[in-house]
C-alpha positions in Angstrom: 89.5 150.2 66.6 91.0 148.0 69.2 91.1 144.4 70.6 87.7 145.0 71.9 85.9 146.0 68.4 82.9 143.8 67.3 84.3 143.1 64.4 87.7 141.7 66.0 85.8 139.5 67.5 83.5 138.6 64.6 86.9 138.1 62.0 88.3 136.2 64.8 85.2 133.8 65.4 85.0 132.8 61.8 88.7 132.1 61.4 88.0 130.0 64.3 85.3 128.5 62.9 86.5 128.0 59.6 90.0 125.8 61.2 88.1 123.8 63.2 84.8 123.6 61.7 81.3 123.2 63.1 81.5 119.4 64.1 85.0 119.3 65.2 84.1 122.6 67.6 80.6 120.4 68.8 82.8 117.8 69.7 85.5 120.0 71.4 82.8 121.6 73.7 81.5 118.0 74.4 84.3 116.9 75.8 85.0 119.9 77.8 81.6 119.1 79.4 82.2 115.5 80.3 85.6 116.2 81.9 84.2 118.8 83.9 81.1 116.4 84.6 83.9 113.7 85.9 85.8 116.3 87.7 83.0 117.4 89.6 82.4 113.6 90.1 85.7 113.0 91.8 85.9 115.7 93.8 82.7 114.5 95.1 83.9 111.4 95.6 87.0 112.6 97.2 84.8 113.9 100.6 85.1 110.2 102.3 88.4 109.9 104.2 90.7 107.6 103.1 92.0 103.9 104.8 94.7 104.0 107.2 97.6 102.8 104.7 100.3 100.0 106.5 103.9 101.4 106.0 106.5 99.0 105.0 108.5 98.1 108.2 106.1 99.1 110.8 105.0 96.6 112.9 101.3 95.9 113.6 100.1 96.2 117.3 99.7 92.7 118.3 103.0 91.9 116.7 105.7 90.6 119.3 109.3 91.7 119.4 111.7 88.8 118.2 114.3 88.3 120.8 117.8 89.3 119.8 121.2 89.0 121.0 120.9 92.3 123.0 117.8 91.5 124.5 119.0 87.8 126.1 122.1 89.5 127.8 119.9 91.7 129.5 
């Protein structure tokens, strides 16, 4: 008799059964479904490459430099 024993595992579904009941477990495995559904979803979504994102401070290419007190001496 060990942790592989058909009736481990029949003791151990109907204590599982009897916590969480038939309706609670329905709804359990429903949800598991729709998150992997939505997972699967994203990760399809996820194949398009994303926009080049602006970073604060950096200056666009057809900005022009301000003049500053270094730049009239010269």
């Amino acid at each position: 008799m060990g942790i592989s024993s058909f009736w481990h595992w029949i003791i151990l579904a109907l204590v599982v059964l009897l916590l969480f009941g038939k309706g609670r477990f329905s709804d359990m495995m429903g949800d598991v479904a729709k998150g992997i559904k939505s997972f699967k979803k994203g990760m399809a979504d996820d194949d398009t490459p994303p926009a080049p994102k602006q970073i604060d401070g950096q200056r666009s290419p057809e900005a022009t430099p301000t003049p500053t007190a270094e730049t009239e001496i010269r």
